[in-house]
C-alpha positions as CSV (number, residue, x, y, z in Angstrom):
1,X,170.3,171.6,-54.0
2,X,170.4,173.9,-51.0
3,X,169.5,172.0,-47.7
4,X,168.4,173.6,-44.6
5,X,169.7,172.0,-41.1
6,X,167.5,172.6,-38.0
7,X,169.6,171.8,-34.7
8,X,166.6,170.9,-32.4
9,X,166.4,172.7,-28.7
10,X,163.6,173.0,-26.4
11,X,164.1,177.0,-26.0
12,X,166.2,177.7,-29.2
13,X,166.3,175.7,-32.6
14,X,169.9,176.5,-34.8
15,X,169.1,176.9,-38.1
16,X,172.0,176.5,-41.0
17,X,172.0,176.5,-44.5
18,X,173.9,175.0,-47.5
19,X,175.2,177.3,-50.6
20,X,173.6,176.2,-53.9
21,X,176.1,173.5,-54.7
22,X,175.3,171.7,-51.7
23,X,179.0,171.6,-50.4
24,X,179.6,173.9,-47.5
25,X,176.9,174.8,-44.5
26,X,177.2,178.2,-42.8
27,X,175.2,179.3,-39.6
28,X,172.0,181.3,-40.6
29,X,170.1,182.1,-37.8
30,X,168.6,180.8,-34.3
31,X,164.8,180.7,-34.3
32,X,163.2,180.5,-30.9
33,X,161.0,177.3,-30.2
34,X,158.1,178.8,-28.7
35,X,155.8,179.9,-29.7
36,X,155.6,176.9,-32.0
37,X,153.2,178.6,-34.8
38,X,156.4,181.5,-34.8
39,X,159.0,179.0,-35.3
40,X,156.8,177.6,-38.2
41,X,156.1,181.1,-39.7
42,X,159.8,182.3,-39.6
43,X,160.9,178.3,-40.9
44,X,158.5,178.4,-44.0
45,X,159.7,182.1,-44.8
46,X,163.8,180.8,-45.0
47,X,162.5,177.8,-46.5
48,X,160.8,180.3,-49.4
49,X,163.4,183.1,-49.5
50,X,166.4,180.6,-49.6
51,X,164.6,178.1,-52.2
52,X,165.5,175.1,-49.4
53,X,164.5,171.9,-51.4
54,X,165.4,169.7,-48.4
55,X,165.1,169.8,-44.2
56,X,168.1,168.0,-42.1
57,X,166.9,167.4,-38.4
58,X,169.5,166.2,-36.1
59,X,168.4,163.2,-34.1
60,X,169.8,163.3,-30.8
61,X,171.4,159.9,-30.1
62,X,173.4,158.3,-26.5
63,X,177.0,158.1,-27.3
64,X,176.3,154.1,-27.2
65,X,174.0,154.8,-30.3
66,X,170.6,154.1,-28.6
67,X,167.6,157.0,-28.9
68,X,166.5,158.6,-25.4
69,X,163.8,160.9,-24.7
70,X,164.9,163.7,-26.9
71,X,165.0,161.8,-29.4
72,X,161.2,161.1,-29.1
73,X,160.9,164.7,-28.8
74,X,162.7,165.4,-32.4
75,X,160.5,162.7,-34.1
76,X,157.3,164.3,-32.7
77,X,158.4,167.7,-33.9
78,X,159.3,165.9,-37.6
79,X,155.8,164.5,-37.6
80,X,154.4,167.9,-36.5
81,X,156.9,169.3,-39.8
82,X,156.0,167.0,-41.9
83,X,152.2,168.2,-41.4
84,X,153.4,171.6,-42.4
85,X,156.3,171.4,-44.6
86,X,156.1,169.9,-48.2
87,X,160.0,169.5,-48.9
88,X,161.5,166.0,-48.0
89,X,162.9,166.1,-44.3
90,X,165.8,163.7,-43.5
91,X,167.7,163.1,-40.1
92,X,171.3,163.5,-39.3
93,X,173.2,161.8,-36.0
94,X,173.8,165.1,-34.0
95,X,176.0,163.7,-30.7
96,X,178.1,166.2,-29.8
97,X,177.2,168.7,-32.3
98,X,176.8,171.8,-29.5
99,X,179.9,170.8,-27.8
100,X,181.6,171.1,-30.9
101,X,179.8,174.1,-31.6
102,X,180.9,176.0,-27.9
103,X,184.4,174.7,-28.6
104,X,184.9,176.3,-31.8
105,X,183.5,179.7,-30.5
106,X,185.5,179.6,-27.3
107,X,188.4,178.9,-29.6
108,X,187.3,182.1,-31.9
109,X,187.3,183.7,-28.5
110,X,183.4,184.3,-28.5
111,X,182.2,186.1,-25.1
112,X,180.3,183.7,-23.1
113,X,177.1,186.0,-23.4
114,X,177.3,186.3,-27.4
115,X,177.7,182.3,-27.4
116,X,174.7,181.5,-26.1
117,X,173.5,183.6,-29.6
118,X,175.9,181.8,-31.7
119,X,176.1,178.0,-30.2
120,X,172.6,176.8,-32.1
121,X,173.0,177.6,-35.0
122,X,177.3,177.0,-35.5
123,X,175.9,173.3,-34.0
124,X,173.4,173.1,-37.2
125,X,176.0,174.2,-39.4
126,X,178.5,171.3,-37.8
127,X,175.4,169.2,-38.2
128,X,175.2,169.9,-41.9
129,X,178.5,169.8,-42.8
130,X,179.0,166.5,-41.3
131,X,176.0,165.4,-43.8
132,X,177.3,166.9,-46.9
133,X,180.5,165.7,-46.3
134,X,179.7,162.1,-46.0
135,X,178.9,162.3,-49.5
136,X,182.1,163.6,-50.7
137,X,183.6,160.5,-48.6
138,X,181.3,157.8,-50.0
């Protein structure tokens, strides 16, 4: 089953995708946010071309666990999905997902201009690898 991670941002949203088997995410792409009816255009198209059977959202969380603002943003922007978007849409604990991402691609010695390309959608791959591999652990 190939899953399809969206790592939620107000300007940019990360987009990664799992290989058929369901066991490794790579970075796909970085769709911007606005305008909203784009973002839905370009999201439906992967979702087609790629045969996506499931969305992964990552709910922003406090590092105590609790849900802040963002993370009413994310569940309006599921609700608005779930409108629009027949698959089933799960979400995924993303705390610290883009600093994990920038830290990886300062390690791969990135340029700071071609990370801010690369940081949203390595963050939904982290994101979605940290979900399939929870199942290879349980």
């Amino acid at each position: 089953m190939r899953i399809l991670a969206i790592d939620h941002g107000s300007k940019r949203m990360g987009i990664a995708i799992s290989d058929e088997l369901g066991c490794i995410a790579q970075p796909l792409e970085f769709i911007p946010a606005e305008p909203f009816t784009d973002f839905l255009v370009r999201l439906k198209e992967i979702i087609r071309e790629k045969q996506v059977e499931q969305l992964l959202v990552g709910m922003p969380r406090n590092m105590d666990g609790s849900y802040g603002p963002m993370a009413a943003k994310v569940k309006q922007f599921i609700e608005v999905l779930k409108d629009t978007i027949t698959i089933p849409i799960k979400t995924w604990d993303e705390r610290l997902t883009s600093a994990q991402a920038n830290r990886y691609l300062i390690d791969a010695n990135v340029r700071r201009d071609k990370r801010k390309e690369k940081v949203d959608k390595t963050a939904a791959a982290i994101l979605l690898q940290s979900y399939l591999d929870s199942f290879i652990r349980s």
